[in-house]
Structure formats: C-alpha cells, structure tokens
Backbone as CSV, one residue per row, in Angstrom:
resi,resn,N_x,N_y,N_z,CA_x,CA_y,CA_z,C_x,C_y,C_z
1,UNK,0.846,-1.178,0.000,0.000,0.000,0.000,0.890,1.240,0.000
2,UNK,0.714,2.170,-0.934,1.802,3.581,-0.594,0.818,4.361,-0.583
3,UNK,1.315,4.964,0.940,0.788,5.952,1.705,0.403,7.458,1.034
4,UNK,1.101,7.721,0.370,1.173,8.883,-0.781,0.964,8.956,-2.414
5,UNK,0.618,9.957,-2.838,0.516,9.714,-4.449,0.643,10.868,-4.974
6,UNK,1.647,11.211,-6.165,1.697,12.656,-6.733,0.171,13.542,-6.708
7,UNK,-0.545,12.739,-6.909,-2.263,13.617,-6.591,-2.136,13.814,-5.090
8,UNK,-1.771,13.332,-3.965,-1.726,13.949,-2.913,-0.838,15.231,-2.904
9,UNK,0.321,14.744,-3.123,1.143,16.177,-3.297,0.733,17.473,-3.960
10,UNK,0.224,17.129,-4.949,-0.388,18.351,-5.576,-1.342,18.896,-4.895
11,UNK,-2.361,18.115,-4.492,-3.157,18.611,-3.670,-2.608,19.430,-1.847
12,UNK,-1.967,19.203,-1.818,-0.971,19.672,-0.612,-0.527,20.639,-1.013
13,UNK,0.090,21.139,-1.998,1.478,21.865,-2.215,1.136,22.450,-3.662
14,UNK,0.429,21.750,-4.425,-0.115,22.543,-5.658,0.968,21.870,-6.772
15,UNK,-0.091,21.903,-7.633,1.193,21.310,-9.256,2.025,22.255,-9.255
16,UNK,1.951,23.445,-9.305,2.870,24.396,-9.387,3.976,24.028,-9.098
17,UNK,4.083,23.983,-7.765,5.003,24.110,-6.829,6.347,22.921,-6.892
18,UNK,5.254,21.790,-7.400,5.766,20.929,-8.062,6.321,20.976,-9.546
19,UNK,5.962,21.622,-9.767,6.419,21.668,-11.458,7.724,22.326,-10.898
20,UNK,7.940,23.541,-10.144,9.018,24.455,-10.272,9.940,23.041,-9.334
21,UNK,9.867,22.279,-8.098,10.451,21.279,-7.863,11.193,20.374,-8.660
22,UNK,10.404,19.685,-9.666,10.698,18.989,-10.688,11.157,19.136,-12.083
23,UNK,10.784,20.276,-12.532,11.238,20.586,-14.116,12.072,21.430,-14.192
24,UNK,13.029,20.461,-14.369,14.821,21.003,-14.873,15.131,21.522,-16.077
25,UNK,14.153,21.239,-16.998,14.145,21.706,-18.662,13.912,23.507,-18.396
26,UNK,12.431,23.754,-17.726,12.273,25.158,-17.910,11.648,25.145,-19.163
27,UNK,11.501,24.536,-20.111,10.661,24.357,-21.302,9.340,24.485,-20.920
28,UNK,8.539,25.535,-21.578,7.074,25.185,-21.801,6.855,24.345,-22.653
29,UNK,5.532,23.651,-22.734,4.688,23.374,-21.234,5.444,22.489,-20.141
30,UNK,5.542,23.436,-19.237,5.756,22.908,-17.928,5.492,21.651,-17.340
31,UNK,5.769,20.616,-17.226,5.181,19.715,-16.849,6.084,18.742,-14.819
32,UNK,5.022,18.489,-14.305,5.778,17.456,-13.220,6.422,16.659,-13.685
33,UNK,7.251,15.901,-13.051,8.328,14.609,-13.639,7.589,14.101,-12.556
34,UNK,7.116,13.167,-12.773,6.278,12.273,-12.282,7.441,11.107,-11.437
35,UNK,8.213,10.724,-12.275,9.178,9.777,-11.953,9.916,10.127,-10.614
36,UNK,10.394,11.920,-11.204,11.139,11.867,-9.812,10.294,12.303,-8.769
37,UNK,9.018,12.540,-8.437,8.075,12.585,-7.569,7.975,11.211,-7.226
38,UNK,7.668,10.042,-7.515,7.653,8.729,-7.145,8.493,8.365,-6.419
39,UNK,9.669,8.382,-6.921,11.514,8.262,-6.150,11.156,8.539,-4.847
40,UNK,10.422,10.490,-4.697,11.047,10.923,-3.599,9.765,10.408,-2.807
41,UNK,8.677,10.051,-3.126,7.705,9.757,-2.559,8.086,8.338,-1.606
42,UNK,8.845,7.238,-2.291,9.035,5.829,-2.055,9.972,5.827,-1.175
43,UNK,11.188,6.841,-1.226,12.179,7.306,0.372,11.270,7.842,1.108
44,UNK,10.663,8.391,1.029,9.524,9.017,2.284,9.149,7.787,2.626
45,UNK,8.332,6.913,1.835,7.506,5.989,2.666,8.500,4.604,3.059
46,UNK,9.484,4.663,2.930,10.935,4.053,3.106,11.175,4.698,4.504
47,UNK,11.399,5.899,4.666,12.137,6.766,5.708,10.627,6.283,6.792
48,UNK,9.242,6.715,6.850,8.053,6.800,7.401,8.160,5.333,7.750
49,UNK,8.091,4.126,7.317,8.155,2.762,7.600,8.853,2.415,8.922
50,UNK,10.165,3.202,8.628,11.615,3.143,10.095,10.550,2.928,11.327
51,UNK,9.961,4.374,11.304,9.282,4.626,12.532,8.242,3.872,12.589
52,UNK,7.380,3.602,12.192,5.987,2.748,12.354,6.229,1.216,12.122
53,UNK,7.192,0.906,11.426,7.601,-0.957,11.702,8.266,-1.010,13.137
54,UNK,8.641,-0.007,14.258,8.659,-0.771,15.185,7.330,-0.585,16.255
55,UNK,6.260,-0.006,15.420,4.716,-0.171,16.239,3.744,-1.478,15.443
56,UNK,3.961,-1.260,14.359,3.140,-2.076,13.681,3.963,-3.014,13.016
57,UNK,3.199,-4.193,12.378,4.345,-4.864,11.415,3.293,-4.654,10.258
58,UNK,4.345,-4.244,9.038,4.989,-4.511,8.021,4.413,-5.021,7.137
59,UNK,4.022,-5.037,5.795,2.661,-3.882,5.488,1.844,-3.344,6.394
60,UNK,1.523,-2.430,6.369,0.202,-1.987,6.961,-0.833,-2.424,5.935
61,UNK,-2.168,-2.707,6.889,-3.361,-3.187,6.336,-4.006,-2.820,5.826
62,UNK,-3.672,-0.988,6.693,-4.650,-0.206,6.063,-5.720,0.461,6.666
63,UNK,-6.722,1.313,6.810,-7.435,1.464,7.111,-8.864,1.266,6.301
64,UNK,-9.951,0.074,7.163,-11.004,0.259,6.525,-12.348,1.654,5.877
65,UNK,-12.292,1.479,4.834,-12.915,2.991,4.445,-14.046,1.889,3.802
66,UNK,-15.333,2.772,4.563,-17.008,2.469,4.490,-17.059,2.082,2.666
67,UNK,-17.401,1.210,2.350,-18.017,1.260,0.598,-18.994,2.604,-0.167
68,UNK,-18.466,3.289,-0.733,-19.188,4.023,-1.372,-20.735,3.877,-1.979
69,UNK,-20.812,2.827,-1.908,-22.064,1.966,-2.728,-22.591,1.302,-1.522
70,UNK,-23.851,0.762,-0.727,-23.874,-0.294,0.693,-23.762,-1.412,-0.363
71,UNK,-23.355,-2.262,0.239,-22.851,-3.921,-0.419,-21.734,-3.854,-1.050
72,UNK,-21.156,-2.503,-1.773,-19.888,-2.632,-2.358,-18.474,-2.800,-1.629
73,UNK,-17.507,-3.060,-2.533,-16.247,-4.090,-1.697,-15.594,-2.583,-0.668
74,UNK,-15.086,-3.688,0.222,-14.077,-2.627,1.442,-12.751,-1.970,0.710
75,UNK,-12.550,-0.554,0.416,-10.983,-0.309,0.609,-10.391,-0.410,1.377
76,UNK,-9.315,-0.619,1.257,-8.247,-0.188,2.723,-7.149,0.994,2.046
77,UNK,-7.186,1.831,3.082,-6.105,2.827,2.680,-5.271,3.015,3.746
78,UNK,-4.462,4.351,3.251,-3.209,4.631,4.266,-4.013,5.540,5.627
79,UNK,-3.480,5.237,6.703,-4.132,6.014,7.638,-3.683,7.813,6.744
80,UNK,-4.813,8.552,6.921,-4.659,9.789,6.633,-3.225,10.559,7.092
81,UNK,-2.786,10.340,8.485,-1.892,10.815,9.154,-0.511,10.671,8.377
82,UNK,-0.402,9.139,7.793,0.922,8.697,7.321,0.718,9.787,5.801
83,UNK,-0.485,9.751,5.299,-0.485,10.340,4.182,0.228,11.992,3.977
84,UNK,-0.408,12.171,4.909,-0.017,14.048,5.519,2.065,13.662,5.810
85,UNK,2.256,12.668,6.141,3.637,12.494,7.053,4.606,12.394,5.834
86,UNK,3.989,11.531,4.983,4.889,10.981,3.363,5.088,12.064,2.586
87,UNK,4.097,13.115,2.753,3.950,14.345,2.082,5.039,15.350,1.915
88,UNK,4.918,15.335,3.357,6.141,16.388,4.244,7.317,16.362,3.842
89,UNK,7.555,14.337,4.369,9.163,13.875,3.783,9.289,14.389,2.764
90,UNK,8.520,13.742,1.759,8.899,13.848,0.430,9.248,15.130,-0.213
91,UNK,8.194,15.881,0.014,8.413,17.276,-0.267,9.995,18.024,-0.138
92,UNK,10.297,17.851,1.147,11.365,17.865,1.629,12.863,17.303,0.781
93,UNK,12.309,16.189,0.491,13.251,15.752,0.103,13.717,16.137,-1.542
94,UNK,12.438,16.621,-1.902,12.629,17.557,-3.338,13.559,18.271,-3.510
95,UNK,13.373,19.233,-2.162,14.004,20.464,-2.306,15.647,19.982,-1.933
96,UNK,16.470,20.949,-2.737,17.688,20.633,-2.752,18.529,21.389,-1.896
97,UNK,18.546,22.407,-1.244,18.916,22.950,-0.348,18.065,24.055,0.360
98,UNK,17.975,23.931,1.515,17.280,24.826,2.506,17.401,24.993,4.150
99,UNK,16.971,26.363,4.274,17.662,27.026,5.051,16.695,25.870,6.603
100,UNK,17.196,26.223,7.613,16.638,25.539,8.753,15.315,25.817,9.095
101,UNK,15.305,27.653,9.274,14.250,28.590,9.287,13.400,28.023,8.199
102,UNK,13.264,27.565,6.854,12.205,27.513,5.943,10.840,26.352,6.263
103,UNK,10.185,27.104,5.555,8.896,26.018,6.264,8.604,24.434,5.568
104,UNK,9.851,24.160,4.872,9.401,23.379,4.632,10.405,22.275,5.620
105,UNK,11.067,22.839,5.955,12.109,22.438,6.891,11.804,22.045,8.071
106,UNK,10.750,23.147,8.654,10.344,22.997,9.723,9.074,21.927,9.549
107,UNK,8.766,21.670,8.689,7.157,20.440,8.492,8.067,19.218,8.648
108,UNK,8.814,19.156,8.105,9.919,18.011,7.987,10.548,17.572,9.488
109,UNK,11.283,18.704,10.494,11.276,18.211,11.854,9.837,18.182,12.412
110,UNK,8.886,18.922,12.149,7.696,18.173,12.805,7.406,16.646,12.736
111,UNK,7.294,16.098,10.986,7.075,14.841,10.752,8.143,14.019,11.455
112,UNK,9.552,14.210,11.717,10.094,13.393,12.215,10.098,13.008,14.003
113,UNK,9.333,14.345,14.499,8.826,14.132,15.693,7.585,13.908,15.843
114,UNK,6.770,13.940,15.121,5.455,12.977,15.212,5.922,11.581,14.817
115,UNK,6.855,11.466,13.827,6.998,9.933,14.147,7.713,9.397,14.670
116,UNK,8.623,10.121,15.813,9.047,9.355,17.087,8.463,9.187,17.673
117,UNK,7.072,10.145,17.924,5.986,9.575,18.914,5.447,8.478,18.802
118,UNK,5.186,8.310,17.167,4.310,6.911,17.061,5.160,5.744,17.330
119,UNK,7.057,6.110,17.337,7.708,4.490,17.436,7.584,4.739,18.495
120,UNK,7.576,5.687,19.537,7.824,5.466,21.166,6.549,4.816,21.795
121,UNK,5.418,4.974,20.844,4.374,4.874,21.901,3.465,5.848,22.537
122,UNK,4.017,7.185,22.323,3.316,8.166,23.042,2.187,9.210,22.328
123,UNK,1.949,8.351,20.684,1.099,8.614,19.844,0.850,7.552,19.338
124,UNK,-0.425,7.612,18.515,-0.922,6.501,17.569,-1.161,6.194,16.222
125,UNK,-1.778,5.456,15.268,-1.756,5.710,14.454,-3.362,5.250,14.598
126,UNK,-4.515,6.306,13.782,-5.773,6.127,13.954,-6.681,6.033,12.958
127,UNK,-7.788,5.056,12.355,-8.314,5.003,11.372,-9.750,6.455,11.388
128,UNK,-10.225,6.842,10.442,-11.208,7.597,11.118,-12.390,7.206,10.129
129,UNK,-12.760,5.940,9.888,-13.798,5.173,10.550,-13.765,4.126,11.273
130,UNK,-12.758,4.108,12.769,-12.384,3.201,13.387,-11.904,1.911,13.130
131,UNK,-11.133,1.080,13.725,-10.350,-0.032,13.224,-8.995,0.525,13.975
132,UNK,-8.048,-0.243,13.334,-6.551,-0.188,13.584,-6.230,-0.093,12.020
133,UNK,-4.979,0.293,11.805,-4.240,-0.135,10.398,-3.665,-0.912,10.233
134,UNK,-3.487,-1.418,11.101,-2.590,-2.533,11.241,-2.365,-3.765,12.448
135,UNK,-1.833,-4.979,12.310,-1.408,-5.463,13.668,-0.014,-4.802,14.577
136,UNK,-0.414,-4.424,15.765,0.491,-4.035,16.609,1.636,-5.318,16.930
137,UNK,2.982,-4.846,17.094,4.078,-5.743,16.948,4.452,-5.899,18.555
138,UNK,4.655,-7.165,19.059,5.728,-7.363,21.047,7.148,-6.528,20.464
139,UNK,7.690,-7.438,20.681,9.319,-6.802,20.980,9.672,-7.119,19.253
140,UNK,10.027,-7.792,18.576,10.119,-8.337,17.451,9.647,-8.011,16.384
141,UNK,9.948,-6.326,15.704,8.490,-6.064,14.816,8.812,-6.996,13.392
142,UNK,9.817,-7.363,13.309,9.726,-7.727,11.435,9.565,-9.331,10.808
143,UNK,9.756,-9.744,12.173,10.056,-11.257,11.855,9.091,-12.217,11.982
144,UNK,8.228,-11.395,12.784,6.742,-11.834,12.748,6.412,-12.669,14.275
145,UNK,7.602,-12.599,14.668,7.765,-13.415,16.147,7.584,-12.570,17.027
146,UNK,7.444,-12.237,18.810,7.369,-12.226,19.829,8.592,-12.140,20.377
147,UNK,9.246,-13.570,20.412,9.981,-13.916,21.357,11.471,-13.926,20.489
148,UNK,12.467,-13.606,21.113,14.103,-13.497,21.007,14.683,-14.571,20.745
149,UNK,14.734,-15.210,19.664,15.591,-16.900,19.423,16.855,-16.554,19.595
150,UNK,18.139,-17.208,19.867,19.345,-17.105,19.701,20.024,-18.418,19.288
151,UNK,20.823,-18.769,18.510,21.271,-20.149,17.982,22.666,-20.001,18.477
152,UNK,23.438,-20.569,18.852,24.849,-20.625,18.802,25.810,-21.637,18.718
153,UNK,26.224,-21.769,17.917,27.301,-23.190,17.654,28.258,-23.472,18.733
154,UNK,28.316,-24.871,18.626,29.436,-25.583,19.555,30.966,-24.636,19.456
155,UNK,31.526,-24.819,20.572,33.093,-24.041,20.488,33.819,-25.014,19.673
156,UNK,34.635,-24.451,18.736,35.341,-25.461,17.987,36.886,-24.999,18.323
157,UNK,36.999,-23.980,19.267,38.280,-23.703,18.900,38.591,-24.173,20.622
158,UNK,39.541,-25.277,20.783,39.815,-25.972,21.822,41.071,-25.952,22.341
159,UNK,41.677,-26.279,23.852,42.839,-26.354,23.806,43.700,-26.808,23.095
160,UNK,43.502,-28.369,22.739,44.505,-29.015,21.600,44.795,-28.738,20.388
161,UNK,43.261,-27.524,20.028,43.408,-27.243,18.775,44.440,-25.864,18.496
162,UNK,44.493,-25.333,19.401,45.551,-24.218,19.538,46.868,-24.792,19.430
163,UNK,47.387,-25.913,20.291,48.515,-26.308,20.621,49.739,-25.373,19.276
164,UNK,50.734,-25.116,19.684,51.454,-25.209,18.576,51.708,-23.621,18.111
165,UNK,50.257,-22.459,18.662,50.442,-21.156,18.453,50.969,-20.292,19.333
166,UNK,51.934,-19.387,19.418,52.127,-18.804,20.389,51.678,-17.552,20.834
C-alpha cells in the first residue's frame, strides 16, 4: 500500500510548486516529472516505515474505508496521518537545499517528531472510521515473532586445537 501519491502532493502543495520542484528543462509546457516525484515519494515511505515498523508490522493493512455503494467491496487505505507524514518527507526531500528557518524544513522536523511519537508509543496511528491499520508488533516487529531466538554453535576452537600457536 503507498501511503502517498503525486495527486496527494499536488493537492498539498499545488502542481505548481511541483512543477518548479521537478522541471529542470524550464521548457514550456511545464510539466511534473512524475518519476522523480515517485523516487522521492518511495524514500519518504521508506524513511516513514523506520518509525511505524517498530509499532506495527509490516505492510500496513490499512485502514477500513465504508463502501461508497452499501454492499460494495471494502478499501483499505493509508491512515490519513501517514499520508499528511509521506507528504512532508517527500516534499522535503525535493528540495535541494534549505535554510533551517524555511517552512518546509520545519514540516519536515515536525514529521520526524510525530513519528518518534508513534515508534515510542506516546502517539498513535488512527483510522477515522475506526479499526486499527494494522497489527500491533511485542518486541520483534519484522520477523513476525514475539519472542528473542538465539542459535549458537558448539566451540570449535579448543585447547589441543591451539597447541602449537604462540
């Protein structure tokens, strides 16, 4: 499921804004590079994952969204929040240099402290027509386990087998 989509961005931030982001030609007609909007979109939801694979595991499910139609099939989408969060990154990550003070700078340490909250625990991630997005992870978020295995091989390296080194 990706949390984001160049139609979100635009809608956030405006084609514009994006066009002047993306188009290196300067040629009219202006157009988005779609491609490198995707890139920066997929490190966002790359970078956004860090934090929420150690609350949830790995896809997220999604959030159930009501059928448009009654009887028609369930979507599942990105919780809204991650959507707003992928945004930020990404955006961010467009831009090629900027000052600390700029606002896009500052949306960017916001998103990365809203999503320490959600790996710490001290925020959530919320559907808003209720549900979860996901299964919540114990100690172990990726492996699908709980519990801490450890394997360790026999010692092979023995007194007699040294003999001889000094």
């Amino acid at each position: 499921m990706n949390y984001a989509t160049v139609d979100d961005m635009a809608a956030r931030f405006t084609e514009r804004e994006l066009i002047e982001l993306t188009d290196t030609e300067n040629i009219p007609p202006s157009t988005v590079d779609t491609p490198r909007v995707l890139v920066k979109l997929g490190d966002a939801q790359a970078f956004v994952d860090g934090y929420v694979g150690q609350v949830y595991r790995l896809p997220l499910q999604g959030c159930a969204k009501p059928p448009a139609v009654p009887g028609g099939p369930t979507e599942y989408v990105a919780p809204p929040v991650l959507t707003r969060l992928v945004c930020d990154v990404a955006r961010y990550y467009l831009h090629d240099d900027l000052a600390p003070e700029n606002e896009v700078y500052r949306r960017y340490k916001a998103a990365v402290k809203e999503l320490e909250a959600i790996a710490t625990g001290t925020a959530m991630l919320s559907c808003p027509w209720g549900g979860s997005p996901g299964q919540v992870v114990g100690t172990d978020a990726q492996s699908g386990g709980d519990e801490v295995r450890h394997c360790f091989s026999p010692r092979s390296i023995t007194d007699d087998a040294l003999k001889g080194f000094a």
